[in-house]
N, C-alpha and C positions, 0 to 999 in steps of 0.2 A: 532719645538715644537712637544713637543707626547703628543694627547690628546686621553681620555678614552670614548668609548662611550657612556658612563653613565654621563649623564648631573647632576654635583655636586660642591660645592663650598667647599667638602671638604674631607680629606683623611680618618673619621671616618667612612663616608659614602660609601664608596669601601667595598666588601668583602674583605676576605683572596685572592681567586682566582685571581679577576677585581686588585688588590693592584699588585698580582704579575706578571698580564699580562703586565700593565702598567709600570713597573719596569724592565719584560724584551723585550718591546718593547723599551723602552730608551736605553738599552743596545745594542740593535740590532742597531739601530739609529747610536750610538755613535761608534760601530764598521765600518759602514756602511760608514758614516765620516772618521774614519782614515784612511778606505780605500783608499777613494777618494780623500781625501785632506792634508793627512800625517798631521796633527796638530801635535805642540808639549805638547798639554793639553786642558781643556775642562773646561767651568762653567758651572756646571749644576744646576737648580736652582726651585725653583717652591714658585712663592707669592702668599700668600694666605690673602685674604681682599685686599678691595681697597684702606686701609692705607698703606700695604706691596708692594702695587703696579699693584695689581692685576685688569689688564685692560678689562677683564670681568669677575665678579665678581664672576656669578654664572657658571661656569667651570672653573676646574682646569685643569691647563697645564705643562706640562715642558718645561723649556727653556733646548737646549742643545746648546750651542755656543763653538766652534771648537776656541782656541786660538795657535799663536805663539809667542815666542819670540821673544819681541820688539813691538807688536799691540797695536794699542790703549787701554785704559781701557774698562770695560766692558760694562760700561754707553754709551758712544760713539755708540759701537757695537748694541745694542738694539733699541738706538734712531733715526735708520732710515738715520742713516751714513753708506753710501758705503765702507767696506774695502775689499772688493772682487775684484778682477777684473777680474769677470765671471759678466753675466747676474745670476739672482737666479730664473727664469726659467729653464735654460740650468741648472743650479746646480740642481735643485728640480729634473729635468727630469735624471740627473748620478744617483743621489741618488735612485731615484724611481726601476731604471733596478738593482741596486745591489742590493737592499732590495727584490726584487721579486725575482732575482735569488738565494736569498741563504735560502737553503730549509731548513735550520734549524729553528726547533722551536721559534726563536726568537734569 
């Protein structure tokens, strides 16, 4: 998930700036993943209200979920079904050391 430091339930409430750090921190993210885990594609998603599904209501977050061909759907993947066969410690902790090593702006 990329979330903004700005405690908001909504995208009107972002500046110009906060809208495009948050946009190229997902990118960052999502590169930082193919990296690591060569995906063959990616959902990325962001609900907004707790009708859309939005499991805290008041911050908004991106989902960025790494897919391959053949995995489960996407509902599966969110709902706290394992399809990794990594620990997502040991993942959090890959993803961490590539994210800090690349000095690029995002």
């Amino acid at each position: 998930m990329v979330v903004p430091y700005k405690e908001t339930s909504d995208l009107n409430q972002l500046n110009d700036n906060e809208l495009l750090d948050l946009m190229l921190l997902t990118r960052k993210c999502i590169n930082a993943l193919k990296k690591l885990m060569n995906p063959d594609g990616f959902n990325v998603g962001i609900n907004l209200g707790k009708v859309a599904g939005a499991g805290i209501v008041n911050h908004l977050h991106i989902h960025v979920v790494p897919r391959w061909n053949g995995d489960t759907n996407f509902m599966p993947v969110i709902a706290q079904t394992s399809v990794l066969p990594q620990a997502l410690s040991e993942l959090a902790n890959q993803l961490r050391t590539i994210i800090e090593n690349d000095h690029a702006q995002y």
